[in-house]
DOZA-498065 format. One record per residue (C-alpha): residue in three letters; residue number from 1; x, y, z. Coordinates in steps of 0.5 Angstrom, whole numbers. Example, Ala and Ser with C-alpha at 12.3 -4.5 7.8 and 13.67 -1.06 7.14 Angstrom:
BEGIN
PT|ala|1|25|-9|16
PT|ser|2|27|-2|14
//
This chain:
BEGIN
PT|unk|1|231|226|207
PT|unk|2|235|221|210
PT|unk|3|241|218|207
PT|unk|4|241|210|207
PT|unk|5|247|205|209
PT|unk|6|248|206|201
PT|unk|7|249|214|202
PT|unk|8|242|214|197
PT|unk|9|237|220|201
PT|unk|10|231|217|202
PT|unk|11|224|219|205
PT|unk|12|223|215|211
PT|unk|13|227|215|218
PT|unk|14|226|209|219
PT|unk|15|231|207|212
PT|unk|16|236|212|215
PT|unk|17|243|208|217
PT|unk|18|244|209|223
PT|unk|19|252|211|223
PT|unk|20|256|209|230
PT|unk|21|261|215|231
PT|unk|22|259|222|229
PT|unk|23|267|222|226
PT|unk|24|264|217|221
PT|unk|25|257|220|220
PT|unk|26|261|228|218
PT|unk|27|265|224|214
PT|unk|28|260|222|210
PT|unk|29|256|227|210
PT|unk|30|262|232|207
PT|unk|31|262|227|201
PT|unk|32|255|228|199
PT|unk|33|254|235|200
PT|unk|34|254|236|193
PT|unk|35|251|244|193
PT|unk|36|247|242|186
PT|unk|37|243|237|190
PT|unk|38|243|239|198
PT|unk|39|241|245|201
PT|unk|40|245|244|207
PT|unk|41|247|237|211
PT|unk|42|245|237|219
PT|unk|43|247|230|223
PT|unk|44|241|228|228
PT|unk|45|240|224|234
PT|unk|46|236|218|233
PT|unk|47|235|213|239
PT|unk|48|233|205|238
PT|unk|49|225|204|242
PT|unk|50|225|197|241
PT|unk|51|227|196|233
PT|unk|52|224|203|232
PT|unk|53|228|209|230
PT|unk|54|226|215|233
PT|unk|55|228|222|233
PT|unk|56|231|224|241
PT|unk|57|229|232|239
PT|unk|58|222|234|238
PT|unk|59|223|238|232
PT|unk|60|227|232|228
PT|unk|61|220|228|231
PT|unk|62|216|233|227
PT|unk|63|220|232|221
PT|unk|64|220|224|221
PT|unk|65|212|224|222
PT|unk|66|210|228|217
PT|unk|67|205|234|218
PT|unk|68|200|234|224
PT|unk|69|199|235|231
PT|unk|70|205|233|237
PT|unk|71|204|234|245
PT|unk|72|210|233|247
PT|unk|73|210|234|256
PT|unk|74|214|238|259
PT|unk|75|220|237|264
PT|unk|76|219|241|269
PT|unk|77|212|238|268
PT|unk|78|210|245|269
PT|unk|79|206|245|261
PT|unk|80|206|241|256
PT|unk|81|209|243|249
PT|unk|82|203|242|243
PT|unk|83|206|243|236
PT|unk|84|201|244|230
//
């Protein structure tokens, strides 16, 4: 779950606000840590591919999508990494 530019959560990474300054977005995120609701809060790095909002970490990747299987390549280029 995400949270929209109105604090609401949403489903969708592609709904999600985009806050500009992790002081604003741990602010925020401190006023809707509400314990009867949120199991826990945690901030995710996110990048603009063209109008697209994408996860810069594959384990936030795998969230966004959904379940099914991601080959993300190695940076050594020594193997590829397949999450299933």
């Amino acid at each position: 779950m995400y949270l929209d530019e109105n604090h609401a959560w949403v489903e969708a990474l592609a709904s999600a606000y985009l806050f500009q300054s992790l002081e604003e977005a741990s602010a925020v995120a401190v006023k809707v840590n509400d314990p009867a609701q949120v199991i826990g809060i945690e901030l995710v790095g996110v990048a603009l591919q063209a109008t697209q909002t994408v996860a810069r970490h594959y384990r936030e990747a795998i969230r966004a999508n959904g379940p099914g299987e991601y080959v993300f390549p190695s940076l050594t280029g020594e193997a590829d990494v397949s999450v299933q």
